[in-house]
N, C-alpha and C positions, 0 to 999 in steps of 0.2 A: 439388715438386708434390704428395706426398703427404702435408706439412705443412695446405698449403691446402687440400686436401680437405677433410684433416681439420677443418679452421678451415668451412667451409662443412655438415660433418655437425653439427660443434658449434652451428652458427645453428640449423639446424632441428632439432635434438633439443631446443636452448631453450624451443622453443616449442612443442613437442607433446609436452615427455616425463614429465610431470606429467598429462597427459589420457591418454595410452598406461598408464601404471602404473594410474590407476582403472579403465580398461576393462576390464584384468586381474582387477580385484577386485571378485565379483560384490557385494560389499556399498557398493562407492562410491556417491555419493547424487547422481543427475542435478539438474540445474534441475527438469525437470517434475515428479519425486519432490517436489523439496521445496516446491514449487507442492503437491500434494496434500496434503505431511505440513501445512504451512503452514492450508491450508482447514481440515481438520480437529480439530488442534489447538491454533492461535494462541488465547492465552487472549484479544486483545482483540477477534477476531473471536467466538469462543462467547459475551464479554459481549455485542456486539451483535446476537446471533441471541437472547439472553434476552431481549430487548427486545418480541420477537416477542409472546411469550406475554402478557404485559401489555393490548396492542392484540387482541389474541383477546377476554381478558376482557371487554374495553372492548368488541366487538362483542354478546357477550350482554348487557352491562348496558343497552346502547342499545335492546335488543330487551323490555325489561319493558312492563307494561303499569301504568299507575296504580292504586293499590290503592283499594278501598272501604272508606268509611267506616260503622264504627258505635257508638251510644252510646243512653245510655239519660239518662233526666229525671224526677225527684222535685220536683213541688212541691203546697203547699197549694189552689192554684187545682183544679179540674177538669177534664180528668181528670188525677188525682193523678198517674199515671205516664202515660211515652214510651219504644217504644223505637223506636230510629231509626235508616237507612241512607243513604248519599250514595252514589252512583256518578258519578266522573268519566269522562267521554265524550268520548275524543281522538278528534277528528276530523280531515279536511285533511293527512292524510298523513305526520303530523308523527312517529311512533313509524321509521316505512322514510325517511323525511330521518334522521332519528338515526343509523339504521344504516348508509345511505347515509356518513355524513360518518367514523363509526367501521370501514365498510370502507376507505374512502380514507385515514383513519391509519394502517390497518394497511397499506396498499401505499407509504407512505412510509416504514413502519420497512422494509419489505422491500427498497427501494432505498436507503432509508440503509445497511441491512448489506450490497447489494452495493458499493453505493461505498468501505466499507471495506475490502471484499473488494479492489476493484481498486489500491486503496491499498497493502495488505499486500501483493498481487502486485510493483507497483513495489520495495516495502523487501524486501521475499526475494531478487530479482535483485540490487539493489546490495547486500546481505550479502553473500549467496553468492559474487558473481564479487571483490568486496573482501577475503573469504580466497581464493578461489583466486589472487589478486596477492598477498595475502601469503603465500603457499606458494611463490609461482615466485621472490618474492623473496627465500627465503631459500634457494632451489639458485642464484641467481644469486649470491647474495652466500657459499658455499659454493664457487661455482667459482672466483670471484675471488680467495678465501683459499687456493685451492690454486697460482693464477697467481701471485700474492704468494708464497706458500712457495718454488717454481721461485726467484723474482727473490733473493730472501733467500737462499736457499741458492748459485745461480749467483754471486751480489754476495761470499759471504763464500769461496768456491774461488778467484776469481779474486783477493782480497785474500791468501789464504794461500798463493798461486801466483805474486807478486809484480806485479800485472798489475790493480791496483784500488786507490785507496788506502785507508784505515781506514772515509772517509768513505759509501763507496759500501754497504757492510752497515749500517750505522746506518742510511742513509736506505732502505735497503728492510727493514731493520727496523719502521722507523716508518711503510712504506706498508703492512705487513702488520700492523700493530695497530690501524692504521685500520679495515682492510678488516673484521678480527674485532669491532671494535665496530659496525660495521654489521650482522654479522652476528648480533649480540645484541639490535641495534636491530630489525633484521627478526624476529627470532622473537616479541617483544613484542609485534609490528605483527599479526601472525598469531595471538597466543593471543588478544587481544583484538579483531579480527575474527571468529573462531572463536564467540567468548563471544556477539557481537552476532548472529550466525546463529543461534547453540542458543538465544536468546530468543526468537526470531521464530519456532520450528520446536516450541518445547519439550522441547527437548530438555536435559539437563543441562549445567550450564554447564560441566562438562571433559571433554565429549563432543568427540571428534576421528574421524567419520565420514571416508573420503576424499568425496573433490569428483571428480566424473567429468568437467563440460564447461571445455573450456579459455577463455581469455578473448577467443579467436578465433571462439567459438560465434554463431551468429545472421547472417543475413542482411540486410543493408539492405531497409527495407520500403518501397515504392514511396510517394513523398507524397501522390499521388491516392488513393489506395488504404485511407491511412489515415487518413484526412480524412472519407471517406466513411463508416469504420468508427467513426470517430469520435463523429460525428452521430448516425449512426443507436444506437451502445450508447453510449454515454457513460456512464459510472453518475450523474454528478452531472448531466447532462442528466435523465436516467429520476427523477431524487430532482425537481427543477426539475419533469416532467411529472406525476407522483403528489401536489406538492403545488399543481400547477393544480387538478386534479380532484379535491382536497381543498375548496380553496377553493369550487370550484364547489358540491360538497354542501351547503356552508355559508351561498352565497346562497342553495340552494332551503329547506333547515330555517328561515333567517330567513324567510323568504316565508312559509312555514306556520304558524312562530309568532306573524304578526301576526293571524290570526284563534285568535281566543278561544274556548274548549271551553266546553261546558256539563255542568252536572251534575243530576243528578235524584235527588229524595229523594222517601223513603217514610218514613211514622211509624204503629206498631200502638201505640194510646191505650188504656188501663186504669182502671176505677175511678173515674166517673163520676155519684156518686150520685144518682137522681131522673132521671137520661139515660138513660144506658146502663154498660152494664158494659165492654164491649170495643168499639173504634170502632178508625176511621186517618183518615191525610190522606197527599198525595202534593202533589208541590213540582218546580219544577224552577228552574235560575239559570246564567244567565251573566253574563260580564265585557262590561263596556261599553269597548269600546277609545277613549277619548273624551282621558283622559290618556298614559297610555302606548301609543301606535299602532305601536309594532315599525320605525316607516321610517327611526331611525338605524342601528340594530342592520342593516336590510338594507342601508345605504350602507355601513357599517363591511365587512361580505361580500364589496360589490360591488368595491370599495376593495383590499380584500386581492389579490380575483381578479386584478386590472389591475397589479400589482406585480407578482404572478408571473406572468403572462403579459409583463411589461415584464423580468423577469429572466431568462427560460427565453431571449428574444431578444437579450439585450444578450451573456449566460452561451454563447449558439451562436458569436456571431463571434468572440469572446473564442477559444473551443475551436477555431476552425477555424485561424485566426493562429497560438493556440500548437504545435498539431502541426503546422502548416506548418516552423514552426521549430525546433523538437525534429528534427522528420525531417531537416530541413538539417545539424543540426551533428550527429545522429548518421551522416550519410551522409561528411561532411567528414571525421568522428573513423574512419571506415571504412576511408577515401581514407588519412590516415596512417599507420593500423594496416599497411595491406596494402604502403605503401612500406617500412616497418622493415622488416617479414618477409624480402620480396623482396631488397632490394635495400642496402639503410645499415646495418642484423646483421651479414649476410652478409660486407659489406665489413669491416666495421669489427673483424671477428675474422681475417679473414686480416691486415688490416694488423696487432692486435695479433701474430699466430702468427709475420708474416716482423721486427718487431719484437724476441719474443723472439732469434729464429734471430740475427737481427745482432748483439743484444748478445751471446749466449752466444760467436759466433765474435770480439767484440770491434774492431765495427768501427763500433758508436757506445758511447756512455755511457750511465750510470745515467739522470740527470735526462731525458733526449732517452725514455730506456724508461718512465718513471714515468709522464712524459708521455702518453705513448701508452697505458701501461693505466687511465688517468685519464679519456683521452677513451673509451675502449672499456667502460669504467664506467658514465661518464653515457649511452652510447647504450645500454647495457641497461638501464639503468633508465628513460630515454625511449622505451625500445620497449615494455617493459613499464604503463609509464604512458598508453602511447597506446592497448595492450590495453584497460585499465582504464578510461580513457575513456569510447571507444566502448561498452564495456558501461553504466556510467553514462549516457550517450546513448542509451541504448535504454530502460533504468529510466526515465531522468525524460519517455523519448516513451512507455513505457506509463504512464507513470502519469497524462500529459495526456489519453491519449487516454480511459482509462478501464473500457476493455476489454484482454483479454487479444489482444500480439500474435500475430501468424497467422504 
């Protein structure tokens, strides 16, 4: 009985004892940590925030006024010189449509850079918890080389005790060199997850921070619940609604530039011999909108608008189907995570523990034990994978929903 205890401390220490050791170390780096380290300084997140500054620009340029014209006129006629001004006269609202349409650019860079933001939020979580599976996988694969060693060592007492023949240490030889290439295989699997984290984090790429939340982390989040959160923040919904009201500015600017400005001139005349000396004249002109009337330019607007308003609709049920089913198979991947834990671990290392016990007292064989830490292999690694999972099923349900989950 106190083998299997043991075999039942051993399940659950699997699974929590990688999260115990960061907790201990106040430098381990939480999810939510590296969700902030992430915001701050993901370099493809700060190029999209550069973005920003550009559309600012774009707001003052919108805001100019047309400049005045002036020049002057030498000729033989009388009077011999001119000098001259034009003043262009925007009228019909057309300088605040300008700006209008140039604030509404800059409110789609702004939900462009949150949509990237919700973006990078989904690829932080699947970095992060894809090293912390390759970190449990290499104590897993760690444990096993010591259960191997046990077998190898037991296989060659009982051969040099006469009670084994040759063959039985060769073959747990060779399950213990297995086990060590796995276990080089997993360290590989972990430095290059590691690498894929510190790029998203910025962090150096042979930075080895611990990881504090185990793969167990997170709650199933209700379907109603994120459906609704969905809708309402979506970041690629909010990109979809900033470039409605893009559009919109755009039909009202076309509207105003089909009326035509007028301009007014002034001219102080010089040198006038047998008239006068100094005289003027005053002028004014507009455009005849007779060829060019502005009312493609407005259906091209109207046109646009009716697209995104045809895509913000089509883009909503699209969104609400996908996290309907994100939340399912993260809810399902949930469902199998918590049977490992529970209940198929648990067993499956006492069978391996009364396993060893039988062969050591020699009342089965090698291949019948092999067997047995073969199947107790792949159920750590399926227990682990079904961690890894479910984390992956919460990534790819934030990333549809588009906000951060609650």
């Amino acid at each position: 009985m106190g083998r299997c205890a043991h075999a039942l401390a051993v399940a659950a220490g699997l699974a929590g004892a990688a999260a115990a050791l960061a907790a201990q170390d106040p430098s381990a780096l939480s999810l939510d940590a590296a969700f902030a380290r992430a915001t701050e300084a993901n370099r493809t997140l700060l190029a999209a925030r550069a973005a920003r500054t550009i559309d600012t620009a774009g707001v003052t340029a919108a805001g100019q006024r047309p400049n005045p014209e002036v020049g002057f006129e030498y000729s033989k006629e009388t009077p011999h010189w001119a000098f001259t001004g034009i003043m262009p006269l925007e009228l019909y609202g057309k300088r605040q449509r300008r700006i209008d349409v140039a604030n509404a650019t800059l409110a789609v860079t702004d939900a462009e850079t949150a949509r990237v933001a919700a973006d990078l939020r989904a690829d932080v979580r699947r970095a992060y918890f894809e090293a912390v599976a390759a970190n449990r996988r290499i104590a897993i694969a760690q444990e096993l080389e010591g259960l191997a060693t046990r077998v190898r060592d037991t296989a060659q007492e009982r051969f040099q005790a006469g009670a084994a023949p040759r063959l039985e240490p060769l073959q747990a030889g060779l399950a213990l060199a297995l086990v060590q290439n796995d276990l080089v295989a997993a360290r590989g699997q972990a430095t290059a997850a590691r690498a894929e984290l510190n790029a998203l984090l910025a962090y150096p790429g042979e930075a080895a921070v611990p990881l504090a939340d185990p793969l167990e982390a997170g709650p199933v989040p209700a379907v109603q619940a994120v459906t609704q959160q969905a809708l309402a923040g979506n970041a690629e919904l909010q990109v979809l609604d900033r470039r409605i009201e893009e559009a919109r500015a755009r039909v009202a600017l076309a509207e105003a530039l089909r009326h035509p400005d007028p301009s007014v001139s002034a001219a102080l005349t010089y040198d006038a011999p047998g008239e006068f000396t100094v005289g003027w004249r005053a002028g004014a002109a507009i455009a005849l909108p007779v060829l060019t009337t502005g009312r493609p330019e407005v259906a091209v607007a109207e046109a646009t608008l009716n697209r995104a308003l045809a895509d913000k609709d089509a883009r909503s049920a699209q969104i609400a189907g996908a996290v309907g089913a994100a939340a399912a198979r993260a809810a399902a991947a949930r469902q199998a995570l918590d049977r490992y834990q529970a209940d198929i671990l648990p067993a499956s290392l006492q069978v391996e523990q009364m396993a060893e016990e039988s062969y050591r007292a020699g009342q089965t064989g090698l291949p019948a034990y092999l067997q047995t830490l073969q199947a107790a292999r792949d159920v750590r690694q399926r227990a682990l994978q079904a961690g890894l999972d479910y984390q992956l099923a919460l990534a790819e349900l934030e990333r549809t929903m588009g906000v951060p989950l609650r």
